[in-house]
N, C-alpha and C positions, 0 to 999 in steps of 0.2 A: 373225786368226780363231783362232777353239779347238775343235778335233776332238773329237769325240765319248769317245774313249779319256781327253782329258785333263781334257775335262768330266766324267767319273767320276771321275778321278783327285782333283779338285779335291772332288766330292761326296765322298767315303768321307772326305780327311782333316778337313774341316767338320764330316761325322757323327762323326767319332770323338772330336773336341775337345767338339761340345757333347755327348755320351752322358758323357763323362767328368763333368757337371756332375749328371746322372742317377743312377749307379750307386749311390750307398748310396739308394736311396728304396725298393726291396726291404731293404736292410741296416738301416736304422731303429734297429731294437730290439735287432738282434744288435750295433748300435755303441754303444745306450746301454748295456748289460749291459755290455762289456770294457771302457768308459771312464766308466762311472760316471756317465752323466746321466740325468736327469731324464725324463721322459714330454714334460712340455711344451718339454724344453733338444733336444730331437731335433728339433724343425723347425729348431736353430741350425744341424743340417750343414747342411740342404740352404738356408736361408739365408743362410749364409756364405760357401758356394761362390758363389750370387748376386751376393752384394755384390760379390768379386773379379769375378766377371763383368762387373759395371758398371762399374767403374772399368776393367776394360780394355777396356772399350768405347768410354765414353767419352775416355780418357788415351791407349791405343793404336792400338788401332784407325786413328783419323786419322793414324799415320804413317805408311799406306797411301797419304795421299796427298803424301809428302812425300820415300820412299824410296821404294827400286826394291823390290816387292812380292815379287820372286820369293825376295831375299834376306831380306825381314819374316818372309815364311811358313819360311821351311827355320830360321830362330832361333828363332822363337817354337813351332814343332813343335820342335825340339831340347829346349828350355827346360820343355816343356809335359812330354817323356817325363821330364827331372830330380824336375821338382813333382811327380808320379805315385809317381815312387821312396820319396820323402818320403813321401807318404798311405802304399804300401803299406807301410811301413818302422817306423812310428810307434810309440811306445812312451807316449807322454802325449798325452791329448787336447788341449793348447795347439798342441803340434807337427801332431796329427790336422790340428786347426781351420785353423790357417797353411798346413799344407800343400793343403788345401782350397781355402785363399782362394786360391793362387798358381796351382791347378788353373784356377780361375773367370777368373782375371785371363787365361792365356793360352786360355782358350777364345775369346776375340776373336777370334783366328786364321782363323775361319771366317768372320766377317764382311769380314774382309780376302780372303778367297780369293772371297766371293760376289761384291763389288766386283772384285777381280781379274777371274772370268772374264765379268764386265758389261764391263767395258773392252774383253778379247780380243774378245768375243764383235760388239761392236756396236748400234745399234739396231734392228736389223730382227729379230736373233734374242735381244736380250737377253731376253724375259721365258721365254726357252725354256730358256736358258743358267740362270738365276737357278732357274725352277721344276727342273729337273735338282739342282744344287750342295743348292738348301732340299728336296729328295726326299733327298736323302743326309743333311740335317739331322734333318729326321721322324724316316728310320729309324733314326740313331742315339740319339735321345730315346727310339725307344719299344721298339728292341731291346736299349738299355741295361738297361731292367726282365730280360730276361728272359734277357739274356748275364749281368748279375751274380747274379743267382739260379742259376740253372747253377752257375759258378764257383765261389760259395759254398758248396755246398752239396758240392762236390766235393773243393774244395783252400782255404775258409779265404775271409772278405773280402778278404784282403789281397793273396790271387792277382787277385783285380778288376782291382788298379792296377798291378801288378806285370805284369800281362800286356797290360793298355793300354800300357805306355809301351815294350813291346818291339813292338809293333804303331807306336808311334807313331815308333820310332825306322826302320820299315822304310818310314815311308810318306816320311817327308825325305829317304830317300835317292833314293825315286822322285819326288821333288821336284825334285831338283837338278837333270833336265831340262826342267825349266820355262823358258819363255824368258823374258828380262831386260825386266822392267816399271818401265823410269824412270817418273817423276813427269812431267806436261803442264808447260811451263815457261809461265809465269813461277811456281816453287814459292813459298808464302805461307808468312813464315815461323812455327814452331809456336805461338807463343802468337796470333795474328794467326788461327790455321786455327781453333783451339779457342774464341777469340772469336766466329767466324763460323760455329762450328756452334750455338753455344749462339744466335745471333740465330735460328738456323734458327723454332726453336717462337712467334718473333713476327712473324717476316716471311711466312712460308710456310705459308697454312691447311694446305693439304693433307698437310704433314710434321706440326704440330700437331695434325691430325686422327686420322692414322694413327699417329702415337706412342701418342696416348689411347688407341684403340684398341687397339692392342697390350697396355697395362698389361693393362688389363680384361682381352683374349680369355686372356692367360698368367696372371693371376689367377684364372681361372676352372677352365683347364688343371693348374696347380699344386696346387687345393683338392683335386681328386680324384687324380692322381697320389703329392701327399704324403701325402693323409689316407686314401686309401684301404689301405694298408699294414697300420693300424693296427687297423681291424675284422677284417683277413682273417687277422691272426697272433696274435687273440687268441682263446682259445676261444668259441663253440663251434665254427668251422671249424679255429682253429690250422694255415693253413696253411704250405707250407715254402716258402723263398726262390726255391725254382723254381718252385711252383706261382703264389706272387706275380707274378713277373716274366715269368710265359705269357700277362697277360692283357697285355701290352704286345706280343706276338707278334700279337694278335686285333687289337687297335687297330693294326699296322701298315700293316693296309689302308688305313686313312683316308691313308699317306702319294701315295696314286695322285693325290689332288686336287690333289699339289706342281702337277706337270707340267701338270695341265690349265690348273687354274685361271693358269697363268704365260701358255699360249695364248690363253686368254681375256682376260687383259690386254693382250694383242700387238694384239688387234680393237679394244679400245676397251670391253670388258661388264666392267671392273673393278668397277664399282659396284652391277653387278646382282649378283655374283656376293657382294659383300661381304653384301648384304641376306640375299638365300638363305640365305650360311652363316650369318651370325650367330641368323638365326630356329633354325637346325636346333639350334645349339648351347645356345641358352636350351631348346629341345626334348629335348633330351638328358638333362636332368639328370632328367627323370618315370623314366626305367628304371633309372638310375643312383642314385635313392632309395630303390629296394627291393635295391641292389647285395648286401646283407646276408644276406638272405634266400633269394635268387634270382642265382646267379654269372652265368648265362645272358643276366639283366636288368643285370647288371655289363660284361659281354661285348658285347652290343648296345648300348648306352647307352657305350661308351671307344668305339666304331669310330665314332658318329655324332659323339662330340664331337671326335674326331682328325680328320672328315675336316674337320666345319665350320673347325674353328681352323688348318689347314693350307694351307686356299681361303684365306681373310681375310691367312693371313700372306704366303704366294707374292705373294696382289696387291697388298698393301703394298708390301710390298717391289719390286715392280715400277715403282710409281706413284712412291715416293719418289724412287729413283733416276732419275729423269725429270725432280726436278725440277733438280738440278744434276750433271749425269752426270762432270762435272772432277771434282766431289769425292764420287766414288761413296762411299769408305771412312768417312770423317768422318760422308754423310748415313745409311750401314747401320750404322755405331756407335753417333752418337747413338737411330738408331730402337732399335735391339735392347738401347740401357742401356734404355732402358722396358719392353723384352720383359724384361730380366732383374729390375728393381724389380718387376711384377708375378710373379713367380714367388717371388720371395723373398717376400711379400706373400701369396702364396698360402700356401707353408707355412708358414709362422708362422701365419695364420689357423684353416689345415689341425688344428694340433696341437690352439689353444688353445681353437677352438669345439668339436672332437671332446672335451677333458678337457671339457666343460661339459654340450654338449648332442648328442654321439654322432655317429654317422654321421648321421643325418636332420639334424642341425641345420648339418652340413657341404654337405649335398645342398642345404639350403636358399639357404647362403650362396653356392652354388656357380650356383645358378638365379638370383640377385637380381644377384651380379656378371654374370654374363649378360645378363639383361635390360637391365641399363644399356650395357651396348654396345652392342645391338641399336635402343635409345632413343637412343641418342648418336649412332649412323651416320645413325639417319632424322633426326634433328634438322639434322645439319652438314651431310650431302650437297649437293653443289651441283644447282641444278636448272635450270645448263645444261652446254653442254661445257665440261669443263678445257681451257684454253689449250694441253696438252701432249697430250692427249688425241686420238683416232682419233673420227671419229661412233661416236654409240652409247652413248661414255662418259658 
């Protein structure tokens, strides 16, 4: 079992590994000015930090299920506060870039501790356990906007990372009482686990399903978080790195849905609850198109798409883990390299339609990825019970 005190413990260092993949999306501009890039070379930070995401999602991650978990997590937090040193340290943007991607790569971390506390936890409480740890993920994505805008603006980008990894070297140490999570025996060995994750997306509609999904809902997530940067710090509002990163304070609310929606999967209404958000989230983007104009319509339009995309991810993640709970780490890896491809996917999109066609032509892009998640859920859902499912589902 896993108490309530450790079940935060596990949330805050989950949120702090994926906020780390956050932090320059207020910093944008203030990174391309001191390194010399390009308007459209600024979706590469937050791109690249991606890519390292995926690759340790998919490469590490599964040695969650191969080692004893509690020893993964206290290295890979160690490892995490080193690459941090690196970002805040840099003196060339190749070094920046690298140390970014080493950031991305140990942000896996989290997906091993969400697995982790699925295991402790059980199945009766896991989707309570999972909605807890991914409430600690939300809030570190979207308090990341508005802890590195602060920072900035007070002591410098570079105090950002400089002060994540002295946070991240405190949370290891309150790791170290974590208890020892061997691997379930008979352990498969690594290249054998990695083969049979990768079968997952043809054997397994339901992981198949909810990867796509994921792409899409973090695609969609990405377009306004990366792109929206870029209208608010150029004139006529020019606003400043803290005003940027408050409107991630507002969208925190949406993180309340972690929890619920993890209860709602515990019943068996995963599926309804998938439908609802995704409708609210293609919804979203009508107030989020006049963001430019109207901050207010900025502000309302981030909390309804944080809550929808935070319901959809809780029950995913619920549902996948259900379908092989041995290899909790491998199935929340492979799902979340998709969370992370559509993220990167996102910005990059983010930069290159805002150079073309502005903020409206991003909102657009932003509502079309939407809608085909929304058309993809009604398409694939099953239309009776999951095998693993409660009535209802």
């Amino acid at each position: 079992m896993i108490g309530h005190r450790r079940t935060l413990l596990f949330a805050a260092t989950a949120g702090l590994a994926v906020a780390n993949l956050y932090f320059a999306q207020p910093l944008l501009v203030t990174l391309a000015h001191d390194f010399g890039l390009t308007p459209a070379g600024t979706g590469l930070v937050v791109a690249l930090t991606q890519v390292g995401c995926a690759v340790g999602l998919l490469f590490v991650a599964p040695l969650g299920d191969l080692l004893d978990r509690r020893r993964l997590v206290l290295a890979m937090t160690v490892l995490m506060a080193a690459a941090l040193v690196v970002v805040g340290t840099a003196g060339h943007p190749v070094v920046l870039l690298a140390g970014l991607v080493a950031v991305g790569l140990l942000s896996a971390v989290a997906q091993v501790l969400v697995a982790f506390g699925a295991a402790l936890a059980g199945p009766d409480r896991r989707g309570r356990v999972v909605g807890v740890i991914t409430s600690g993920v939300v809030l570190g994505i979207l308090l990341a906007r508005a802890v590195s805008g602060v920072l900035a603006d007070l002591a410098g980008w570079r105090a950002v990372y400089l002060v994540s990894a002295g946070v991240a070297v405190l949370l290891a140490a309150a790791l170290r009482r974590s208890p020892a999570a061997p691997p379930a025996r008979p352990v498969p060995r690594y290249p054998e686990l990695l083969r049979s994750t990768a079968a997952l997306f043809v054997t397994e509609p339901v992981f198949r399903n909810r990867a796509l999904l994921t792409t899409l809902l973090f695609a969609s997530f990405s377009l306004l978080w990366s792109g929206v940067a870029l209208p608010l710090s150029a004139p006529p509002l020019s606003l400043s790195h803290t005003a940027i990163g408050a409107f991630g304070l507002v969208a925190a609310a949406g993180a309340v849905a972690a929890a619920g929606a993890g209860r709602l999967a515990d019943r068996g209404l995963g599926q309804r609850t998938t439908g609802v958000a995704l409708a609210l989230l293609t919804l979203s983007w009508l107030p989020l198109g006049f963001a430019v104009e109207s901050l207010w319509a900025l502000a309302f339009g981030a909390l309804l798409l944080d809550f929808a995309v935070q319901a959809v991810h809780v029950t995913s993640q619920s549902m996948v883990l259900a379908v092989r709970p041995a290899a909790g780490s491998s199935l929340i890896g492979a799902y979340m390299a998709c969370y992370s491809v559509g993220s990167g996917l996102g910005a990059l999109g983010a930069s290159a339609v805002h150079d073309v066609a502005g903020w409206t032509g991003v909102s657009w892009a932003g509502a079309a990825v939407s809608a085909a998640a929304l058309g993809y859920w009604a398409v694939t859902r099953p239309r009776k019970p999951l095998a693993f499912a409660r009535p209802g589902e």
